[in-house]
PyMOL CGO cylinders between C-alpha atoms (Angstrom):
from pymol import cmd
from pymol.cgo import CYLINDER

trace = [
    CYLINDER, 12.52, 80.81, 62.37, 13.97, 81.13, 58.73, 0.3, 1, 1, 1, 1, 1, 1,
    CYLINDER, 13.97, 81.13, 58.73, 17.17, 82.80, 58.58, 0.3, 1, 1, 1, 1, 1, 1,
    CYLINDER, 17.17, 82.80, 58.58, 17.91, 84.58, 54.73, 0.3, 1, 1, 1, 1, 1, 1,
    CYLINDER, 17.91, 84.58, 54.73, 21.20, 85.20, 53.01, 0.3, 1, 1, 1, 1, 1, 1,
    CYLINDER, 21.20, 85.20, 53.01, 21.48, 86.93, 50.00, 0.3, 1, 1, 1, 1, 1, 1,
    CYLINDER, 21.48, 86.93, 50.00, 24.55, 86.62, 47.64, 0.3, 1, 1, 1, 1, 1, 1,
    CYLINDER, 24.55, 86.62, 47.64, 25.76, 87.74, 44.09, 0.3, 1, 1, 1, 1, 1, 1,
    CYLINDER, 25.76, 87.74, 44.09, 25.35, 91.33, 44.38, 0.3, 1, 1, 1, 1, 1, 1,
    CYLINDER, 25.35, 91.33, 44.38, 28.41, 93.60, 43.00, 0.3, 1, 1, 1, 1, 1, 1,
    CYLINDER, 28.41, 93.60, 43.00, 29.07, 96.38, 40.18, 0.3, 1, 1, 1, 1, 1, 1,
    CYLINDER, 29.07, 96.38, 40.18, 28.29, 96.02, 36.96, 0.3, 1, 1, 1, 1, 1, 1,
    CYLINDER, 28.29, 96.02, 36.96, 28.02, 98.31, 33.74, 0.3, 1, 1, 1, 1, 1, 1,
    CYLINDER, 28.02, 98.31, 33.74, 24.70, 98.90, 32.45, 0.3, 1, 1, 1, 1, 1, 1,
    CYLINDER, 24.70, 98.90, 32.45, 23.31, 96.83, 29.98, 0.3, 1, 1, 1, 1, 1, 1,
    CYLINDER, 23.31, 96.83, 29.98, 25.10, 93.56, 32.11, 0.3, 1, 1, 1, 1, 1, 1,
    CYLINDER, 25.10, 93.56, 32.11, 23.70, 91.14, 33.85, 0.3, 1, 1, 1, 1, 1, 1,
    CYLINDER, 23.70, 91.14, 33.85, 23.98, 89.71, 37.82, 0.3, 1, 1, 1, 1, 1, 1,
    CYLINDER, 23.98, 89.71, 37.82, 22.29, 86.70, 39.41, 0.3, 1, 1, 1, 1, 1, 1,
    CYLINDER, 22.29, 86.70, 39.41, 21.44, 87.27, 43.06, 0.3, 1, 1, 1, 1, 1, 1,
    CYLINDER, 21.44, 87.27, 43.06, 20.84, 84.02, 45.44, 0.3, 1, 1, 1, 1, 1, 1,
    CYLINDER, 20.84, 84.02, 45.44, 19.00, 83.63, 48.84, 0.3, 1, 1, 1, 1, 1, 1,
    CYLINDER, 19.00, 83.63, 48.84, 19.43, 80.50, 50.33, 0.3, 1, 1, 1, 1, 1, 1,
    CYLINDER, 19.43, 80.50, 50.33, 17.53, 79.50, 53.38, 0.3, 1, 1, 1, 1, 1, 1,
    CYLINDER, 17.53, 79.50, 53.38, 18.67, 78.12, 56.55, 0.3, 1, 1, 1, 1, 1, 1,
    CYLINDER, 18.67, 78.12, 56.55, 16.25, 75.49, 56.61, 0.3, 1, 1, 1, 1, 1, 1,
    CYLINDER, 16.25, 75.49, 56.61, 14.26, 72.77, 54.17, 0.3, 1, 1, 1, 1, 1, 1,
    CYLINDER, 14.26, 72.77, 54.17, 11.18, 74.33, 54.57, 0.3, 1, 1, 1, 1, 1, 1,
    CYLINDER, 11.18, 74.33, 54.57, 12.11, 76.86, 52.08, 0.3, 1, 1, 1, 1, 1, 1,
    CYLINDER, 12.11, 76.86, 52.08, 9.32, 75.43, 50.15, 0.3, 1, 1, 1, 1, 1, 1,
    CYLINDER, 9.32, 75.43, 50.15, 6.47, 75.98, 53.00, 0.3, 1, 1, 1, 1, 1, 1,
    CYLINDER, 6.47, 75.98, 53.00, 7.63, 80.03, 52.15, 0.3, 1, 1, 1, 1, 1, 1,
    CYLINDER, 7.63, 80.03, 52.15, 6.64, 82.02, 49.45, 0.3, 1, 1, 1, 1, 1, 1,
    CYLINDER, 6.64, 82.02, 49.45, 9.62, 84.63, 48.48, 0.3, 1, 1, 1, 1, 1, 1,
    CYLINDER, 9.62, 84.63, 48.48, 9.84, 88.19, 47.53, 0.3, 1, 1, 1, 1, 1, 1,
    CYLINDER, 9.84, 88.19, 47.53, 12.66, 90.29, 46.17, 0.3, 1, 1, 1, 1, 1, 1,
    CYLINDER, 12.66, 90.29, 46.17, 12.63, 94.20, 47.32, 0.3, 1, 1, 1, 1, 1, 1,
    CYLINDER, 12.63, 94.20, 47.32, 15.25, 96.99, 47.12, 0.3, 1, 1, 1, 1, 1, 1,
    CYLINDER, 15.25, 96.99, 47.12, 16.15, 100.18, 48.33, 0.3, 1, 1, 1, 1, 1, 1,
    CYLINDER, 16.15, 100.18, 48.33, 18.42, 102.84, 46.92, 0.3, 1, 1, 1, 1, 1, 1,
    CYLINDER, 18.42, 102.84, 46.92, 19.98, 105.70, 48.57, 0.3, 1, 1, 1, 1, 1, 1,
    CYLINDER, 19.98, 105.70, 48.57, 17.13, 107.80, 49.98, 0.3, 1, 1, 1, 1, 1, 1,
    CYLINDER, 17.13, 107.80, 49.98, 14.01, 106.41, 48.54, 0.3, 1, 1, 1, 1, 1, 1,
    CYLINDER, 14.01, 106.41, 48.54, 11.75, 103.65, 50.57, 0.3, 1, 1, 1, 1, 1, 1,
    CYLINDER, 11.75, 103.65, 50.57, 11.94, 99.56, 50.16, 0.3, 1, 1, 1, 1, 1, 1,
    CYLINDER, 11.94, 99.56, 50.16, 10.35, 98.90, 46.75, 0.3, 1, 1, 1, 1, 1, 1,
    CYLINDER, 10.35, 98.90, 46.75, 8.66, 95.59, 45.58, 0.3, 1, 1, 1, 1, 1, 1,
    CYLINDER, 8.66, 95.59, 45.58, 10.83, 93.86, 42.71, 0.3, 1, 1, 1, 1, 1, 1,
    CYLINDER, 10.83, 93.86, 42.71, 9.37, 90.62, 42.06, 0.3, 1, 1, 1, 1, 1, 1,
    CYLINDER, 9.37, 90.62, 42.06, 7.69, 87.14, 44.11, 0.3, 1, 1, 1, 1, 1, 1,
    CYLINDER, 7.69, 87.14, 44.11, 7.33, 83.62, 43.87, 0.3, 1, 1, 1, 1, 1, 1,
    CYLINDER, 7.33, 83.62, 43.87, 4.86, 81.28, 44.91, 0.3, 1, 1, 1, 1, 1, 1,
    CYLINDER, 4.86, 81.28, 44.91, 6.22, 78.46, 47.09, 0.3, 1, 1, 1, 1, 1, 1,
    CYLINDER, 6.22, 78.46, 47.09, 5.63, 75.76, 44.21, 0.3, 1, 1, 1, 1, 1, 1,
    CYLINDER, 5.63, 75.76, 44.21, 7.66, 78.06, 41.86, 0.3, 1, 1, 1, 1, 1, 1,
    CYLINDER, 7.66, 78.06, 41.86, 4.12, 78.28, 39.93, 0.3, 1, 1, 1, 1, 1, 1,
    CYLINDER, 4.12, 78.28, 39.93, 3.26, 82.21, 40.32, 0.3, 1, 1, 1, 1, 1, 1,
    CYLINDER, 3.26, 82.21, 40.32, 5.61, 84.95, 39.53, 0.3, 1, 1, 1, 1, 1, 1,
    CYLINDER, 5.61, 84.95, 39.53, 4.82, 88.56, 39.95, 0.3, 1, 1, 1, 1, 1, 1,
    CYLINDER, 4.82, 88.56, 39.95, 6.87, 91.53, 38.98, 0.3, 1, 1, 1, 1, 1, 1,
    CYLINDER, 6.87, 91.53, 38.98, 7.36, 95.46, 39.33, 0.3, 1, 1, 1, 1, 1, 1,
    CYLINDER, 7.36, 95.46, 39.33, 6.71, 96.85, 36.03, 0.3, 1, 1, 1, 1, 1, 1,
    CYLINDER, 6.71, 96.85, 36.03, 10.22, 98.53, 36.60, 0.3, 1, 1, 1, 1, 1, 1,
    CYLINDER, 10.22, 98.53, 36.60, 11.47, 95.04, 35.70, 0.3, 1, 1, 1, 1, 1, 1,
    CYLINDER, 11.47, 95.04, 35.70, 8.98, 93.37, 34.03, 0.3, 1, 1, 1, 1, 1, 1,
    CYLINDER, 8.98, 93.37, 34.03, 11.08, 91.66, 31.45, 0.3, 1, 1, 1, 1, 1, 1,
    CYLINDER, 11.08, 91.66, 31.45, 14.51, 92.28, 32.52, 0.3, 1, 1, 1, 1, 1, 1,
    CYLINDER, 14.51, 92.28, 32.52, 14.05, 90.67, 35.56, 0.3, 1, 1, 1, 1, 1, 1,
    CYLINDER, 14.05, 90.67, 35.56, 13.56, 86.97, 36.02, 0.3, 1, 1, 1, 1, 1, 1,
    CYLINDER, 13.56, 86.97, 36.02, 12.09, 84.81, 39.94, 0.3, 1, 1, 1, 1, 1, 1,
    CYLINDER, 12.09, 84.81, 39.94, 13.18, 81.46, 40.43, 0.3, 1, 1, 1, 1, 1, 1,
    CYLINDER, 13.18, 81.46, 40.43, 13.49, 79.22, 43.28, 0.3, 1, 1, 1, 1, 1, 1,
    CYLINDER, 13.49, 79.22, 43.28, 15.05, 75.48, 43.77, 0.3, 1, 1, 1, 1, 1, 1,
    CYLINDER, 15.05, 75.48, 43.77, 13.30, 73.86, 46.66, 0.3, 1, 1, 1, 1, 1, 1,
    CYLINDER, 13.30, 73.86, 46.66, 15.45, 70.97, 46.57, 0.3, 1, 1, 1, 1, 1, 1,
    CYLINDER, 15.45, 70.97, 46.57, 18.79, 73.62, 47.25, 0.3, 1, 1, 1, 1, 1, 1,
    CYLINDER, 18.79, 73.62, 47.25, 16.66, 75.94, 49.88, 0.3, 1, 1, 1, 1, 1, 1,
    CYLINDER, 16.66, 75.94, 49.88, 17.65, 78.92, 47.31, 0.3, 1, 1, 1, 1, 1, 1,
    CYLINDER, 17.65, 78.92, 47.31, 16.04, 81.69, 45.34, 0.3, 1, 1, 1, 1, 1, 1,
    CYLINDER, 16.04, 81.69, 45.34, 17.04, 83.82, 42.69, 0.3, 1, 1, 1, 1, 1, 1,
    CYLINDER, 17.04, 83.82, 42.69, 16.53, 87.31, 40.84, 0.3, 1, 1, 1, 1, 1, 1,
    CYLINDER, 16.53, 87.31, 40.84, 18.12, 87.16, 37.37, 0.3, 1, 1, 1, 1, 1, 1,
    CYLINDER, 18.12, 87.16, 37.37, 18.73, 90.71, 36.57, 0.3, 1, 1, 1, 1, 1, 1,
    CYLINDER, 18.73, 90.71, 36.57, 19.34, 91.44, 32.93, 0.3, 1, 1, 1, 1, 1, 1,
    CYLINDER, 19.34, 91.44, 32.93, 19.65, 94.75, 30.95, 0.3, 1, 1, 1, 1, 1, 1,
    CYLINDER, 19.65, 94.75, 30.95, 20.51, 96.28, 33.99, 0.3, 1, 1, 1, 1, 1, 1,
    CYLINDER, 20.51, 96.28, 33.99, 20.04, 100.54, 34.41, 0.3, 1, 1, 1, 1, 1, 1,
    CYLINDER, 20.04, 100.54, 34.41, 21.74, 102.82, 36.70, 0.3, 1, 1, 1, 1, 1, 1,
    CYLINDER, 21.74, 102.82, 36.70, 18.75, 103.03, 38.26, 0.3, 1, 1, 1, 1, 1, 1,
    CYLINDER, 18.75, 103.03, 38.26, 18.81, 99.74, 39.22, 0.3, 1, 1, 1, 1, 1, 1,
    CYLINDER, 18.81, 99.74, 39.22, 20.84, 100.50, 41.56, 0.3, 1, 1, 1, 1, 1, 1,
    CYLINDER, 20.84, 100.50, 41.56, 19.95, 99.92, 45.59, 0.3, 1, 1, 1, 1, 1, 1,
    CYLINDER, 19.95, 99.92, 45.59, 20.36, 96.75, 48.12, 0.3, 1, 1, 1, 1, 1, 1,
    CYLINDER, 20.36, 96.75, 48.12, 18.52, 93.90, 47.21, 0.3, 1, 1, 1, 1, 1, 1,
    CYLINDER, 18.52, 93.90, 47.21, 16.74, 91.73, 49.98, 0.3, 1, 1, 1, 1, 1, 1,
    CYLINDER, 16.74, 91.73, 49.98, 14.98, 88.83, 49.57, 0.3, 1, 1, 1, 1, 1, 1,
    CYLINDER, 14.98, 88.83, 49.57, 11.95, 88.16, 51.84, 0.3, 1, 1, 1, 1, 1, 1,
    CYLINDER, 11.95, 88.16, 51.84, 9.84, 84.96, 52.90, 0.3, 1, 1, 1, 1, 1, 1,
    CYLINDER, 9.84, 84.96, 52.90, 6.27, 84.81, 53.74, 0.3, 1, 1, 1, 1, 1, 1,
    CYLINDER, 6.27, 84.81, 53.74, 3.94, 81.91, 55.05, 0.3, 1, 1, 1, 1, 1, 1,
    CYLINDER, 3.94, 81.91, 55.05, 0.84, 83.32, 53.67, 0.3, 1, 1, 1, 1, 1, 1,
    CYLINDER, 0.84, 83.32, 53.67, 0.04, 84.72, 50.88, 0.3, 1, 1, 1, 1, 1, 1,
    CYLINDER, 0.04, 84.72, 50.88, -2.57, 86.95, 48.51, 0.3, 1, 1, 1, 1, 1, 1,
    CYLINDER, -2.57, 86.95, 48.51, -1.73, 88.44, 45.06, 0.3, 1, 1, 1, 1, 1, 1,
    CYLINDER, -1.73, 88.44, 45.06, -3.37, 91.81, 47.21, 0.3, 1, 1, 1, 1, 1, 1,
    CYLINDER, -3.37, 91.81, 47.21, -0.28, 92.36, 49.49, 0.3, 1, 1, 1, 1, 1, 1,
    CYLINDER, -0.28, 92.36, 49.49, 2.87, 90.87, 47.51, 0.3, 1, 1, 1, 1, 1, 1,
    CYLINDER, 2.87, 90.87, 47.51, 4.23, 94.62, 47.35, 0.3, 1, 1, 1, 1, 1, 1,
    CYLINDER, 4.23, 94.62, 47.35, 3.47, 95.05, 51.10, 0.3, 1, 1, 1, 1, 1, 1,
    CYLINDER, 3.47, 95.05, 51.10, 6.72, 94.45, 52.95, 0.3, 1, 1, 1, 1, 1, 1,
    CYLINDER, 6.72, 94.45, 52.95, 5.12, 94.27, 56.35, 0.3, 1, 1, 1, 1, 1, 1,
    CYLINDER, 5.12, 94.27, 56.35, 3.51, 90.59, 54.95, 0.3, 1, 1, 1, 1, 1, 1,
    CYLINDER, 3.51, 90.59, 54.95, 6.46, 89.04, 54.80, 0.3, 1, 1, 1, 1, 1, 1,
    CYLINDER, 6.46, 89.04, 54.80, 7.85, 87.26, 57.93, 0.3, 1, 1, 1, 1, 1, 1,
    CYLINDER, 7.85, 87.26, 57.93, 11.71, 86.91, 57.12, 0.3, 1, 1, 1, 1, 1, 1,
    CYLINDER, 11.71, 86.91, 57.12, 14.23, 89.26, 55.96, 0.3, 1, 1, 1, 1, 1, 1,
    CYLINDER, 14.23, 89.26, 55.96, 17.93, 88.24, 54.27, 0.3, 1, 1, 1, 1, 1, 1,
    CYLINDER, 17.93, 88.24, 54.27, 20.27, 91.33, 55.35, 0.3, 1, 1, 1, 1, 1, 1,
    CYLINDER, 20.27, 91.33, 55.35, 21.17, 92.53, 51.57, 0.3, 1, 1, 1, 1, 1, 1,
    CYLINDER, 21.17, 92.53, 51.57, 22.87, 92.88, 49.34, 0.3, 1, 1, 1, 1, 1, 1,
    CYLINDER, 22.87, 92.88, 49.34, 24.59, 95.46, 47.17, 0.3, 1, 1, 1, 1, 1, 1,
    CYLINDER, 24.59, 95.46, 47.17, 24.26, 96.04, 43.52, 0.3, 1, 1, 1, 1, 1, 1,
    CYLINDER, 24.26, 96.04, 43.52, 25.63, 98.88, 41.75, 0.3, 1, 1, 1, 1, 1, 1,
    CYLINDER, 25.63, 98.88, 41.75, 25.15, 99.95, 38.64, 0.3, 1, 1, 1, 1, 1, 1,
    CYLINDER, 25.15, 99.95, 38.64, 27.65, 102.32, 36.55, 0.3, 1, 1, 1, 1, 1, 1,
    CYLINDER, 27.65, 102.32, 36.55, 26.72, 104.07, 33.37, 0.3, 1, 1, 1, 1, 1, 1,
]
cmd.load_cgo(trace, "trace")
C-alpha cells in the first residue's frame, strides 16, 4: 500500500507559476511510476503529465506541453508538477497517481494507476 499526498496547490493570477508536491508514504516511491491528472468543475479526470520511475521518461498533455514540467526525487519519496504560464483554464484539482506497471499505451488511462493522493486545489484568476 502507497499512501499519496499532494501539496502546493493555491490561487494564482494567470501568467504565475505554482509547484505542486506528492510525497509518498513509503521508500519505494521509486518501484512506482507517477502520473499527474486533474479535474475541473464538471468535466472528467484528465491526463496532465507522467514519469517513469528512474525519472528517465516524461510524457505530457499537449494542454501543457511546455508550461508544464515532471520531476521526481527518489531519495525524498516526492514528485512534482512545475506549472508555469499558468491559464484560467488551468484551473481544477490536481492528483498525483502511482502505478507499478507501465506502457506508454495507457499513461492517460486513470484506471492503470494503483494509488491515488486526495488533491489538491489550484485556482487560477484572470
Amino acid at each position: 500500500q502507497v499512501q499519496l499526498v499532494e501539496s502546493g496547490g493555491g490561487l494564482v493570477q494567470a501568467g504565475g507559476s505554482l509547484r505542486l508536491s506528492c510525497t509518498a508514504s513509503r521508500r519505494t516511491f521509486n518501484n512506482y511510476h507517477m502520473g499527474w491528472f486533474r479535474q475541473a468543475p464538471g468535466k472528467e479526470r484528465e491526463f496532465v503529465a507522467a514519469i517513469t520511475w528512474s525519472g528517465g521518461s516524461t510524457y505530457y498533455a499537449d494542454s501543457v506541453k511546455g508550461r508544464f514540467t515532471i520531476s521526481r526525487d527518489n531519495a525524498k519519496n516526492t514528485g512534482y508538477l512545475q506549472m508555469n504560464s499558468l491559464k484560467p483554464e488551468d484551473t481544477a484539482v490536481y492528483s498525483c497517481a502511482a502505478r507499478r506497471l507501465f506502457t506508454t499505451a495507457t499513461i492517460h488511462d486513470i484506471t492503470k494507476y494503483d494509488y491515488w493522493g486526495q488533491g489538491t486545489q489550484v485556482f487560477v484568476s484572470s
